[in-house]
PDBQT receptor file of N, H, CA, C and O in Angstrom, charges set to zero:
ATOM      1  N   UNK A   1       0.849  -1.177   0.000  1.00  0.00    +0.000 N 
ATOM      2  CA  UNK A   1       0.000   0.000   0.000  1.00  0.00    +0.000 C 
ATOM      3  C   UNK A   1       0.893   1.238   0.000  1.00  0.00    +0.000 C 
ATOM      4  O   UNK A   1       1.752   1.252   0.882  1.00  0.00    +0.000 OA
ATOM      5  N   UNK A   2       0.846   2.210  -0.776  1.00  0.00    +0.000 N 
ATOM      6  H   UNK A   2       0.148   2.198  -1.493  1.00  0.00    +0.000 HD
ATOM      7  CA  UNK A   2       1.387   3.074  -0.954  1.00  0.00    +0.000 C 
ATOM      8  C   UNK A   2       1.336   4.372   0.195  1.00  0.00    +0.000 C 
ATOM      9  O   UNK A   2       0.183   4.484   0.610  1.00  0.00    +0.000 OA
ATOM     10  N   UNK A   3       2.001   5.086   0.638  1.00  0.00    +0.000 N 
ATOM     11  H   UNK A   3       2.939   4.995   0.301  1.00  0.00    +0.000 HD
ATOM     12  CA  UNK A   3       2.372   5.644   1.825  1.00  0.00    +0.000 C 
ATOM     13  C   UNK A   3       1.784   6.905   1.235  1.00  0.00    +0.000 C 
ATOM     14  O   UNK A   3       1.371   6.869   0.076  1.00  0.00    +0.000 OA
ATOM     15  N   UNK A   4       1.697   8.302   2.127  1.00  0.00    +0.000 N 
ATOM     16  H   UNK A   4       2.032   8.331   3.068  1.00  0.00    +0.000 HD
ATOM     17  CA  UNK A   4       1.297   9.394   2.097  1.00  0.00    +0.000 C 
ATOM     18  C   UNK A   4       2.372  10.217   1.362  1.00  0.00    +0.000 C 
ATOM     19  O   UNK A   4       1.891  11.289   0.995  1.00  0.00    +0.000 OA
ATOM     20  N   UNK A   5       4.271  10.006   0.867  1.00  0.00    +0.000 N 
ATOM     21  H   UNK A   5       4.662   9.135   1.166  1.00  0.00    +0.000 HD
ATOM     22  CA  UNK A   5       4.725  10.858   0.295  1.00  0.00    +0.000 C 
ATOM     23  C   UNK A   5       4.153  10.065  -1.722  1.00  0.00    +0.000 C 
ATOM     24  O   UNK A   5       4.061  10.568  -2.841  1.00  0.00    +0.000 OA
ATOM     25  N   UNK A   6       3.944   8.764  -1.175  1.00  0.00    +0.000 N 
ATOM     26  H   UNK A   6       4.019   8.355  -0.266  1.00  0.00    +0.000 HD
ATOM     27  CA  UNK A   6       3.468   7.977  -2.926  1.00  0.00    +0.000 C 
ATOM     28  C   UNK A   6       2.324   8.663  -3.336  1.00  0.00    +0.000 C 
ATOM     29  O   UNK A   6       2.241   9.099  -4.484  1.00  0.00    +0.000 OA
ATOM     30  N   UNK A   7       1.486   8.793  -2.564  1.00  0.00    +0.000 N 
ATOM     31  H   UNK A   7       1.553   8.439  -1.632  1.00  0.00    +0.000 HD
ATOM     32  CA  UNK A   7       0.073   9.383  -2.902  1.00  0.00    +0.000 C 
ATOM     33  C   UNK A   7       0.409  10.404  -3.589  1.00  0.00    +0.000 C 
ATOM     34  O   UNK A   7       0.387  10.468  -4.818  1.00  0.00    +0.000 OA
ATOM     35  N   UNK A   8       0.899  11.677  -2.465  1.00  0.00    +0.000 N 
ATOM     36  H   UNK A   8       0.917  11.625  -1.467  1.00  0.00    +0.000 HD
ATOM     37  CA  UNK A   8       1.138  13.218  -2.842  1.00  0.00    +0.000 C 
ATOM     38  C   UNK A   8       1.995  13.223  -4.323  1.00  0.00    +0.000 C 
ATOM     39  O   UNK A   8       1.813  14.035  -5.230  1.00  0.00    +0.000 OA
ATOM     40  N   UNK A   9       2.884  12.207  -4.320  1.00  0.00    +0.000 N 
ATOM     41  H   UNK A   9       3.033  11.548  -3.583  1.00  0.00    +0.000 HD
ATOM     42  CA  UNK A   9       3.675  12.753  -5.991  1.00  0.00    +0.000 C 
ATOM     43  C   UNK A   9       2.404  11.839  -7.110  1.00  0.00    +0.000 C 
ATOM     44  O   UNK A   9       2.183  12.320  -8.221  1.00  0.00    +0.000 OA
ATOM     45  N   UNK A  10       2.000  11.131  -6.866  1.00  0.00    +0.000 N 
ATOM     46  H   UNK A  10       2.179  10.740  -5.963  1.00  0.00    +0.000 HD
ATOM     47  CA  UNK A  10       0.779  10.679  -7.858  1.00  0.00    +0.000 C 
ATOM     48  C   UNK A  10      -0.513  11.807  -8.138  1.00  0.00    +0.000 C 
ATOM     49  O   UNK A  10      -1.102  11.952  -9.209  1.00  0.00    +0.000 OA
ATOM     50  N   UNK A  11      -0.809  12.675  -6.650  1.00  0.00    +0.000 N 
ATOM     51  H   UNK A  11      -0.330  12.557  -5.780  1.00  0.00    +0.000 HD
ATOM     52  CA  UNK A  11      -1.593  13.334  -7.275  1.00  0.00    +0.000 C 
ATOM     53  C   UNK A  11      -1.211  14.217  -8.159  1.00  0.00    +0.000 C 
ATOM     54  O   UNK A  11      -1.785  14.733  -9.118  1.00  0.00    +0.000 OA
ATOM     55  N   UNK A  12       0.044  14.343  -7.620  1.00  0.00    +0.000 N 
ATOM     56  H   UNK A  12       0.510  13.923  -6.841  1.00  0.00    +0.000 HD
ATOM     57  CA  UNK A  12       0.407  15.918  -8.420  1.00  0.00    +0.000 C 
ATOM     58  C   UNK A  12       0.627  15.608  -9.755  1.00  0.00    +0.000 C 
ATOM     59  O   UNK A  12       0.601  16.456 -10.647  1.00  0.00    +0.000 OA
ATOM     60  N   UNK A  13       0.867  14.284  -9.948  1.00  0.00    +0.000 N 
ATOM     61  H   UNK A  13       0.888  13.595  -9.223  1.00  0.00    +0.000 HD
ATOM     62  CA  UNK A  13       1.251  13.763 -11.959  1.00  0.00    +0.000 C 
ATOM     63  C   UNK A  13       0.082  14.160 -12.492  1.00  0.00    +0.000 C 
ATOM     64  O   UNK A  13      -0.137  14.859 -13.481  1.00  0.00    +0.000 OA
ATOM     65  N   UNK A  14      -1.077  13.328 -11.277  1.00  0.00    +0.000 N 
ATOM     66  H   UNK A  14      -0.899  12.760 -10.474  1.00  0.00    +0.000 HD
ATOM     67  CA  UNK A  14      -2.494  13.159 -12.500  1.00  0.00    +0.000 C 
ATOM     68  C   UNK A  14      -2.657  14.936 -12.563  1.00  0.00    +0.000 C 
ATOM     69  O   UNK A  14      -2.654  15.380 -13.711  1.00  0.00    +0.000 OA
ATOM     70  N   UNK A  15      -2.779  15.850 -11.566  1.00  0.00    +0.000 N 
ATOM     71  H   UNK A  15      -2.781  15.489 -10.634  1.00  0.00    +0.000 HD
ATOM     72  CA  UNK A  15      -2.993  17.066 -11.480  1.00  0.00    +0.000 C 
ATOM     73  C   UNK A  15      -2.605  18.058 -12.746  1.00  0.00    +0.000 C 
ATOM     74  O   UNK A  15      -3.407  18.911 -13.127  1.00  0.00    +0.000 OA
ATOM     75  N   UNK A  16      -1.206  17.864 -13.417  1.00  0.00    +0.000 N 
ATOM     76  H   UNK A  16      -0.555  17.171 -13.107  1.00  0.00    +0.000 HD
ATOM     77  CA  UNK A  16      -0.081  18.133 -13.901  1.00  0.00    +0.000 C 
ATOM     78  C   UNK A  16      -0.640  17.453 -15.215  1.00  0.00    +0.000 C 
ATOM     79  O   UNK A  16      -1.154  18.167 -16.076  1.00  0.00    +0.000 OA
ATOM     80  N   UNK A  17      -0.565  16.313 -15.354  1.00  0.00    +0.000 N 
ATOM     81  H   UNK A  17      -0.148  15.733 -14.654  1.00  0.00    +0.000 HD
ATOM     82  CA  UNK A  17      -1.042  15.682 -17.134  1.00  0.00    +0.000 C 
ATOM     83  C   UNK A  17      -2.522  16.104 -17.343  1.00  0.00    +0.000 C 
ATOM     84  O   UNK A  17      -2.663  16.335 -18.544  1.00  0.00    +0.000 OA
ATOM     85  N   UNK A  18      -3.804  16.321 -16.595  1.00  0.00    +0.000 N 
ATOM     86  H   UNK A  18      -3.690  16.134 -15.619  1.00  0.00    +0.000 HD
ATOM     87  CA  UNK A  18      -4.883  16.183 -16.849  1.00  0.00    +0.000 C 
ATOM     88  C   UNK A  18      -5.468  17.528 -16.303  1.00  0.00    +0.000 C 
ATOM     89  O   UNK A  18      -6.565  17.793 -16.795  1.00  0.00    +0.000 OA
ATOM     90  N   UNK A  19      -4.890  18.631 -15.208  1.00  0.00    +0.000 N 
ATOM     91  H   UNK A  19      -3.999  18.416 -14.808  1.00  0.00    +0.000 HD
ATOM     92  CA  UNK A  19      -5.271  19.703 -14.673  1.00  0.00    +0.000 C 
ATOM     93  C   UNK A  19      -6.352  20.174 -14.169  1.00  0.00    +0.000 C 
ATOM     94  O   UNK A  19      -7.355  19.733 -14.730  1.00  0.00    +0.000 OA
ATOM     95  N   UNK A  20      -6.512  20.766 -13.482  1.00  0.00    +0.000 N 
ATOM     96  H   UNK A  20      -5.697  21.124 -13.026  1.00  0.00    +0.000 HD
ATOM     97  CA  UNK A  20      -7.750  21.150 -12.576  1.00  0.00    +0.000 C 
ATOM     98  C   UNK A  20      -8.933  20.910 -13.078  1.00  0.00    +0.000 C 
ATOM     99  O   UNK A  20      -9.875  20.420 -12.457  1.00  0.00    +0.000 OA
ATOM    100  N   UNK A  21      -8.926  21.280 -14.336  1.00  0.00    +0.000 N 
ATOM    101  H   UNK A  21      -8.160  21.677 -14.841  1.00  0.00    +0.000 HD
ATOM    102  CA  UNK A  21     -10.539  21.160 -14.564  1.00  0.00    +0.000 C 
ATOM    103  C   UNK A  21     -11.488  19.823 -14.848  1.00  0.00    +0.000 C 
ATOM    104  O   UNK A  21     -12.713  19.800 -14.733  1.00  0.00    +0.000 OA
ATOM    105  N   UNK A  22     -10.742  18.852 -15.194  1.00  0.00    +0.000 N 
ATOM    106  H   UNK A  22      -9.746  18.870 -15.287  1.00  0.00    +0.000 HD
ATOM    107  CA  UNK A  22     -10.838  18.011 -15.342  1.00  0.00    +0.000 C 
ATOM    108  C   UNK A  22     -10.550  16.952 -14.172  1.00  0.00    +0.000 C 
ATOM    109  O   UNK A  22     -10.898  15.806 -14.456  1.00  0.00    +0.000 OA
ATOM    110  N   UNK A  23     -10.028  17.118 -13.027  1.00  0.00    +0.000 N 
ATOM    111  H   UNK A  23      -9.745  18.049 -12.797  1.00  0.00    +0.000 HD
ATOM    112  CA  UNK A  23      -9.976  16.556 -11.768  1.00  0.00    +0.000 C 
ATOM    113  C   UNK A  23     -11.473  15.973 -11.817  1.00  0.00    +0.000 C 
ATOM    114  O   UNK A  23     -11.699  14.971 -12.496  1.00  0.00    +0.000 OA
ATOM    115  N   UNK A  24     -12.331  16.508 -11.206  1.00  0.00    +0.000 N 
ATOM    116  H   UNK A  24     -12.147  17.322 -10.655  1.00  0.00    +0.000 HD
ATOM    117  CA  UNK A  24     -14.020  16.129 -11.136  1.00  0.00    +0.000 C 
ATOM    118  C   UNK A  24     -14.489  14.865 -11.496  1.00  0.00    +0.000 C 
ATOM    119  O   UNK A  24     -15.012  13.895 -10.948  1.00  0.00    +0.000 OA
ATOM    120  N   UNK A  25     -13.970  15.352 -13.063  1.00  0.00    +0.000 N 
ATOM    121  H   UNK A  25     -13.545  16.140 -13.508  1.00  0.00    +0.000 HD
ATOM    122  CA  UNK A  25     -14.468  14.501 -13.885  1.00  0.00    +0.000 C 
ATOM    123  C   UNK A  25     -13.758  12.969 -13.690  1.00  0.00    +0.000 C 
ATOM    124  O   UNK A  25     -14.499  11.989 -13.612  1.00  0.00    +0.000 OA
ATOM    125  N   UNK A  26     -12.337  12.821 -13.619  1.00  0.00    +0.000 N 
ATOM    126  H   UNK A  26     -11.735  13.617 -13.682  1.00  0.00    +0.000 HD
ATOM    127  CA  UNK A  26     -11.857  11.740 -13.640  1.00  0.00    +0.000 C 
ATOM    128  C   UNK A  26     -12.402  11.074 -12.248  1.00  0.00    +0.000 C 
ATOM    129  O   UNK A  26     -12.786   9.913 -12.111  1.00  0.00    +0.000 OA
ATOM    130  N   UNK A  27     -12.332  12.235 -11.113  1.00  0.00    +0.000 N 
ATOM    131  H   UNK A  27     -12.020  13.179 -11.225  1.00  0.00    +0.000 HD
ATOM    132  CA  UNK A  27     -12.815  11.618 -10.068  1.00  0.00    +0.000 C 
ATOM    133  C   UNK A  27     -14.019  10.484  -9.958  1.00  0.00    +0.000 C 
ATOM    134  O   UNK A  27     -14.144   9.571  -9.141  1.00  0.00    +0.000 OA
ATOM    135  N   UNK A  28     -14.888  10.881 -11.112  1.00  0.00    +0.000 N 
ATOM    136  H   UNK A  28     -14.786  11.623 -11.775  1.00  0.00    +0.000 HD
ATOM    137  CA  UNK A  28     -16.099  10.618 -11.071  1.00  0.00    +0.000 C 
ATOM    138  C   UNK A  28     -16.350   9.599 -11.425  1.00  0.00    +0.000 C 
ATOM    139  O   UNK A  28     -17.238   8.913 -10.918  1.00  0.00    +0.000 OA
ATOM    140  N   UNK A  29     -15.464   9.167 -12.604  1.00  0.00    +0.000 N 
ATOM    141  H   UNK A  29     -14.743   9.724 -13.016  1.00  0.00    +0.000 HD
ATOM    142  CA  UNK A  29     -15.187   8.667 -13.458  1.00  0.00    +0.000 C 
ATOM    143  C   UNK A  29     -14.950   7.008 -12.727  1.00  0.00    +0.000 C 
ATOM    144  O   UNK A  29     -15.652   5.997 -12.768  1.00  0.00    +0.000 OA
ATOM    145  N   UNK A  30     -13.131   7.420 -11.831  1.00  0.00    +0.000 N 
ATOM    146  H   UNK A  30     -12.561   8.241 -11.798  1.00  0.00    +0.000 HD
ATOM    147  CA  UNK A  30     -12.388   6.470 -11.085  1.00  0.00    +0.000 C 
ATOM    148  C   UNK A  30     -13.362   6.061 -10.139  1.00  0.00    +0.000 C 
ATOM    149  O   UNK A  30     -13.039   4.998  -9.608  1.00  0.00    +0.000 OA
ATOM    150  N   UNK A  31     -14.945   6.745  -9.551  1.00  0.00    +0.000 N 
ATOM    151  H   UNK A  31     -15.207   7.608  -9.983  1.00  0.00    +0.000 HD
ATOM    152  CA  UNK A  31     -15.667   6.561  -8.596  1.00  0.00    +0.000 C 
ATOM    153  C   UNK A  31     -16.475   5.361  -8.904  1.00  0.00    +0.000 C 
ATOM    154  O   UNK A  31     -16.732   4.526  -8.036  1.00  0.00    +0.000 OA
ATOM    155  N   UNK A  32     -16.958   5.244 -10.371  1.00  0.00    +0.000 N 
ATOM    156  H   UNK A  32     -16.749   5.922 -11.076  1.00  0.00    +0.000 HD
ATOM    157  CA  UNK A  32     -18.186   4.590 -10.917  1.00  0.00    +0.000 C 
ATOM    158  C   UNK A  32     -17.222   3.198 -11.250  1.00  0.00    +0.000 C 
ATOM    159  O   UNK A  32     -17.628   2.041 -11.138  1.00  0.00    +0.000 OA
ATOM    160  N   UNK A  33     -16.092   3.536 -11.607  1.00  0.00    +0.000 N 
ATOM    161  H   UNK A  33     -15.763   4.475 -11.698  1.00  0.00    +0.000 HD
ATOM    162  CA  UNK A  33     -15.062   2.327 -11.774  1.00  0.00    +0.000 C 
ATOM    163  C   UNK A  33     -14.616   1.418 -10.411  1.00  0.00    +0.000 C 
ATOM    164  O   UNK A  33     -14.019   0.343 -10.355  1.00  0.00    +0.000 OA
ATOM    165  N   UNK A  34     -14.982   2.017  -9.673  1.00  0.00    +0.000 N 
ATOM    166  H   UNK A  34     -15.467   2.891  -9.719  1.00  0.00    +0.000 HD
ATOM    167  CA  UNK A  34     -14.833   1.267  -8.569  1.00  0.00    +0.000 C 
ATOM    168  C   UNK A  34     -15.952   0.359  -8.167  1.00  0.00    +0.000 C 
ATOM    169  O   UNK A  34     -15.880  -0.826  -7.842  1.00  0.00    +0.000 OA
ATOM    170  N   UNK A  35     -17.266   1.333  -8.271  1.00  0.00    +0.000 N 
ATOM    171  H   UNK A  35     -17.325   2.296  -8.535  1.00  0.00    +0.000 HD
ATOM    172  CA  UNK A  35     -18.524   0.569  -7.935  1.00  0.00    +0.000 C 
ATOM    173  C   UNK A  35     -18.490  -0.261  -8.696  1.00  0.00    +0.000 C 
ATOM    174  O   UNK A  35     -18.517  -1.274  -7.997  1.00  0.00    +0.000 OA
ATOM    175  N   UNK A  36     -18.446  -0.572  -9.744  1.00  0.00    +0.000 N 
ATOM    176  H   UNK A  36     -18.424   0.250 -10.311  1.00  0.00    +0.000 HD
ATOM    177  CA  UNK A  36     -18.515  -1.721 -10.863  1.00  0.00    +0.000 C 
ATOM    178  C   UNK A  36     -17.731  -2.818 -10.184  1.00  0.00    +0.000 C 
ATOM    179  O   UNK A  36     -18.129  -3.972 -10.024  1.00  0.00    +0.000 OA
ATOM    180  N   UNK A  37     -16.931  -2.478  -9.923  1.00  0.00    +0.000 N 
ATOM    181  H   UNK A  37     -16.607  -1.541 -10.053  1.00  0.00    +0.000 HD
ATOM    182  CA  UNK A  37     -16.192  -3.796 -10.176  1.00  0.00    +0.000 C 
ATOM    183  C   UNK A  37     -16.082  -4.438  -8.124  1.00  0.00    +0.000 C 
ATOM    184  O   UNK A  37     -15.677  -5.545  -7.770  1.00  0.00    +0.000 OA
ATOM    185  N   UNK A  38     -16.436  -3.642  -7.466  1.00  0.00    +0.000 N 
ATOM    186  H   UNK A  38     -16.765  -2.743  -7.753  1.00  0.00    +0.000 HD
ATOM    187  CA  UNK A  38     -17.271  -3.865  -6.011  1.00  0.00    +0.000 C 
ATOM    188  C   UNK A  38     -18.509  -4.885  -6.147  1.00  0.00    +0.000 C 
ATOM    189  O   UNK A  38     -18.664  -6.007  -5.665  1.00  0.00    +0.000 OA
ATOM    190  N   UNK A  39     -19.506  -3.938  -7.147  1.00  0.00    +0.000 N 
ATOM    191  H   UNK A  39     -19.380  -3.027  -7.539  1.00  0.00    +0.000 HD
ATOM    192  CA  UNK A  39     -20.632  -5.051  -7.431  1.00  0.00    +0.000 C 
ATOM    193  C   UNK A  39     -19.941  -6.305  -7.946  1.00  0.00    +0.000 C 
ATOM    194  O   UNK A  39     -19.858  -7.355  -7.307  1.00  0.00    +0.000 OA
ATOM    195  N   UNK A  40     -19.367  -6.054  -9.383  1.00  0.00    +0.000 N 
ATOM    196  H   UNK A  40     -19.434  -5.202  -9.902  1.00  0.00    +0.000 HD
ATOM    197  CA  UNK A  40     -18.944  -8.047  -9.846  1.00  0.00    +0.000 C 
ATOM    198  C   UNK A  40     -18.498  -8.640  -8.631  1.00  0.00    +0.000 C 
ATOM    199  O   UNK A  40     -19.028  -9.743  -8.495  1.00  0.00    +0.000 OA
ATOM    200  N   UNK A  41     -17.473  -8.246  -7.372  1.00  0.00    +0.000 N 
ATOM    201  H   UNK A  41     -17.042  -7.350  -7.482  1.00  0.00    +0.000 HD
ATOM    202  CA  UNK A  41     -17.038  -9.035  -6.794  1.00  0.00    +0.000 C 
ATOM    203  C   UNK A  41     -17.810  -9.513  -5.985  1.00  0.00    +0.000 C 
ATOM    204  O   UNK A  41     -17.953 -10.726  -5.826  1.00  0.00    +0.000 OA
ATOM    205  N   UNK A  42     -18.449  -8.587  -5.329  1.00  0.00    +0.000 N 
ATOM    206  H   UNK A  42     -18.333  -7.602  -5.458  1.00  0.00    +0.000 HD
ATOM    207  CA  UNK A  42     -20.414  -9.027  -4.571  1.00  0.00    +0.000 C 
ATOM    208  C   UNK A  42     -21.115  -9.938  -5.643  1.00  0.00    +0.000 C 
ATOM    209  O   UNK A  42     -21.643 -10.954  -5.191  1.00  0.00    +0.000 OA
ATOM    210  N   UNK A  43     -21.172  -9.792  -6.571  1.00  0.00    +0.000 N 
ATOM    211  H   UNK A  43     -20.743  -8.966  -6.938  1.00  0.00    +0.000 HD
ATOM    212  CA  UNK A  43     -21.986 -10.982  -7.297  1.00  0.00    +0.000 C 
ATOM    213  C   UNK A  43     -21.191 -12.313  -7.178  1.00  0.00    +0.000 C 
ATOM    214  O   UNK A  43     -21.726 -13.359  -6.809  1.00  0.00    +0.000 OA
ATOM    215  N   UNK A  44     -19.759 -12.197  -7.545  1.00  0.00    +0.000 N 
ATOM    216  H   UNK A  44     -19.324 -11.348  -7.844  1.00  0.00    +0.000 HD
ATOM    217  CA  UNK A  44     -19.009 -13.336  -7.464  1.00  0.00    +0.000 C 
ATOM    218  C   UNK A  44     -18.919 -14.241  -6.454  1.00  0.00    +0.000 C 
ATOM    219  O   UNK A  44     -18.925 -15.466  -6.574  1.00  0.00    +0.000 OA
ATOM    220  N   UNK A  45     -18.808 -13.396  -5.133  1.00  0.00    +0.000 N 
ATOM    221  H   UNK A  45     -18.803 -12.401  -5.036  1.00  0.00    +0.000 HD
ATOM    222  CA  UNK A  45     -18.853 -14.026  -4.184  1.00  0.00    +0.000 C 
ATOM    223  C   UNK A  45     -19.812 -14.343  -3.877  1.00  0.00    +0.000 C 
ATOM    224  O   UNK A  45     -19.452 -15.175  -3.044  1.00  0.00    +0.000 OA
ATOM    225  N   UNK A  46     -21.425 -14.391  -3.843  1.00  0.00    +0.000 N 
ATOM    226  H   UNK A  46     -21.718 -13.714  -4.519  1.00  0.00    +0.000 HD
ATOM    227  CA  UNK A  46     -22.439 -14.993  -3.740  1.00  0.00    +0.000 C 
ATOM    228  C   UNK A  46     -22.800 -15.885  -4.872  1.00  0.00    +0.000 C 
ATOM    229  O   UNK A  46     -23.839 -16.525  -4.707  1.00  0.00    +0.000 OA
ATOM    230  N   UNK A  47     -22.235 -16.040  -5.855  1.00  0.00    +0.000 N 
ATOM    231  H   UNK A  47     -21.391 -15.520  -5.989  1.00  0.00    +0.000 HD
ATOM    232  CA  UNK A  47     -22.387 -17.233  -7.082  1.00  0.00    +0.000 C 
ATOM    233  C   UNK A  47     -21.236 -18.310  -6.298  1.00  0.00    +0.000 C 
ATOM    234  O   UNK A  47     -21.459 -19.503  -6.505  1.00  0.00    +0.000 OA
ATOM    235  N   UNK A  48     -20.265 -18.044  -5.589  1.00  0.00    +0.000 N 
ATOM    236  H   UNK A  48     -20.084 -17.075  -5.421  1.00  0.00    +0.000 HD
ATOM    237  CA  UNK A  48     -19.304 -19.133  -5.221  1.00  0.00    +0.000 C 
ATOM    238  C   UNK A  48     -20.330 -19.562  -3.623  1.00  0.00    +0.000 C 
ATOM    239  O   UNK A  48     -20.265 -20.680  -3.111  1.00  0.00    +0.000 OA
ATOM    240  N   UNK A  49     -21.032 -18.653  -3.174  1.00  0.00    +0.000 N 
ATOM    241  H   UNK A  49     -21.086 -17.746  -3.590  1.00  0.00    +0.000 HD
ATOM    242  CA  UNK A  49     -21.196 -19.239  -2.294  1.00  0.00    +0.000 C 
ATOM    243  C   UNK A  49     -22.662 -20.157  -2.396  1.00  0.00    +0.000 C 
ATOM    244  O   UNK A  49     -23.072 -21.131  -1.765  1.00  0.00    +0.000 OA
ATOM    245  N   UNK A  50     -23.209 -19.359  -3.484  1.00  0.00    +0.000 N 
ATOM    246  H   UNK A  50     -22.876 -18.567  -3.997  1.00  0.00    +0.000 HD
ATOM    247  CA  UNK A  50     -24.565 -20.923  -3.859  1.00  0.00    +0.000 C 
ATOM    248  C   UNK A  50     -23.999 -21.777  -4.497  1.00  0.00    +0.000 C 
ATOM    249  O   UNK A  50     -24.394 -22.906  -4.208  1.00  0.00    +0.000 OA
ATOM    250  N   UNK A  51     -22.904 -21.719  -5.574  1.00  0.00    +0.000 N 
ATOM    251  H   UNK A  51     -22.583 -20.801  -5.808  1.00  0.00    +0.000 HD
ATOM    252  CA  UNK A  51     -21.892 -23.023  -5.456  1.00  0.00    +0.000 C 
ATOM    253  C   UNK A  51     -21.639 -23.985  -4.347  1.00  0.00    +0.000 C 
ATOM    254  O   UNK A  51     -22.023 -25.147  -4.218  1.00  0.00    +0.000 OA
ATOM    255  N   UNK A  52     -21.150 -23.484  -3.834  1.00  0.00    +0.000 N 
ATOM    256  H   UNK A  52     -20.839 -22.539  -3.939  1.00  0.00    +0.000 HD
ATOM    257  CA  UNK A  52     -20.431 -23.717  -2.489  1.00  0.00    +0.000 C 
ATOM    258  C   UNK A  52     -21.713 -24.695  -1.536  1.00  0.00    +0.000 C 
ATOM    259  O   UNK A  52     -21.412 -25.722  -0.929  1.00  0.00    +0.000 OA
ATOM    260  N   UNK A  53     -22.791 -24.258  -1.567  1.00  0.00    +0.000 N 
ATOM    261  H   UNK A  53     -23.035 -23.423  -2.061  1.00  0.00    +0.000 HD
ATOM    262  CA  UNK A  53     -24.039 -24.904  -0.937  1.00  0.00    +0.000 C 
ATOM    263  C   UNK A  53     -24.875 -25.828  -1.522  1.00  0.00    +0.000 C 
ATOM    264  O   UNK A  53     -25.670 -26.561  -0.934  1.00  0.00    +0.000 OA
ATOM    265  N   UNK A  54     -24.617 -25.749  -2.953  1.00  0.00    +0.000 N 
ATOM    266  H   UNK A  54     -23.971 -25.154  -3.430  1.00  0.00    +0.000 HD
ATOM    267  CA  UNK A  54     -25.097 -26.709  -3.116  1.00  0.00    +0.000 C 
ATOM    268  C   UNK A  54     -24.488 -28.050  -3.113  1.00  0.00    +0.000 C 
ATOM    269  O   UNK A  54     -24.955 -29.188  -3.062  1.00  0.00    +0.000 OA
ATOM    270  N   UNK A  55     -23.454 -27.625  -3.174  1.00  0.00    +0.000 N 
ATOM    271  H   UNK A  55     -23.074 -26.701  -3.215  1.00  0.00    +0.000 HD
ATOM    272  CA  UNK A  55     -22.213 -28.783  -3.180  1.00  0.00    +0.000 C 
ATOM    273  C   UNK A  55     -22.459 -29.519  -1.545  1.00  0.00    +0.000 C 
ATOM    274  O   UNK A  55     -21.985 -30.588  -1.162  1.00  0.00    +0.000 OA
ATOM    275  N   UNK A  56     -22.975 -28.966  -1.090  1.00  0.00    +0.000 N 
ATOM    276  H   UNK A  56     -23.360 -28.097  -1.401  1.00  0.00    +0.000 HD
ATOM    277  CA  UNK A  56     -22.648 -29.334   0.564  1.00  0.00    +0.000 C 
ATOM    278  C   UNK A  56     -24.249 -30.360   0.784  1.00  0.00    +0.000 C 
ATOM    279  O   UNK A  56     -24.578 -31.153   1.667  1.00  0.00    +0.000 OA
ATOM    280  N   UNK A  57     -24.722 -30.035  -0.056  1.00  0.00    +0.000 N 
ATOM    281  H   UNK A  57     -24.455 -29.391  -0.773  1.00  0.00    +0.000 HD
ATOM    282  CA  UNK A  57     -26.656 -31.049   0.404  1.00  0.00    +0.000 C 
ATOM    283  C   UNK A  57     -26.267 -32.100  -0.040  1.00  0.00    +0.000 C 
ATOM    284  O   UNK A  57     -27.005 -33.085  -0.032  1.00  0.00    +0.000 OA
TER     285      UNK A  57
């Protein structure tokens, strides 16, 4: 996991290649990209676990 001086020089790249105005947007962006792939793993893990149960009757 990356430490608090890794963070600070990463923001400042994305800050620097992509610039203020557009911050928001990527934010928003990296936000919905997260939920996605939160949900597949919530789906995944409840498809392994009715796997998982039926295997067990």
């Amino acid at each position: 996991m990356p430490g608090t001086p890794e963070l600070l020089v990463i923001f400042l790249l994305v800050l620097i290649l992509f610039g203020p105005d557009k911050l928001p947007e990527l934010a928003k962006q990296i936000g919905k990209g997260v939920r996605q792939l939160r949900r597949a793993s919530d789906d995944l893990k409840r498809q392994i676990n009715i796997f998982d149960d039926e295997d067990d009757k």
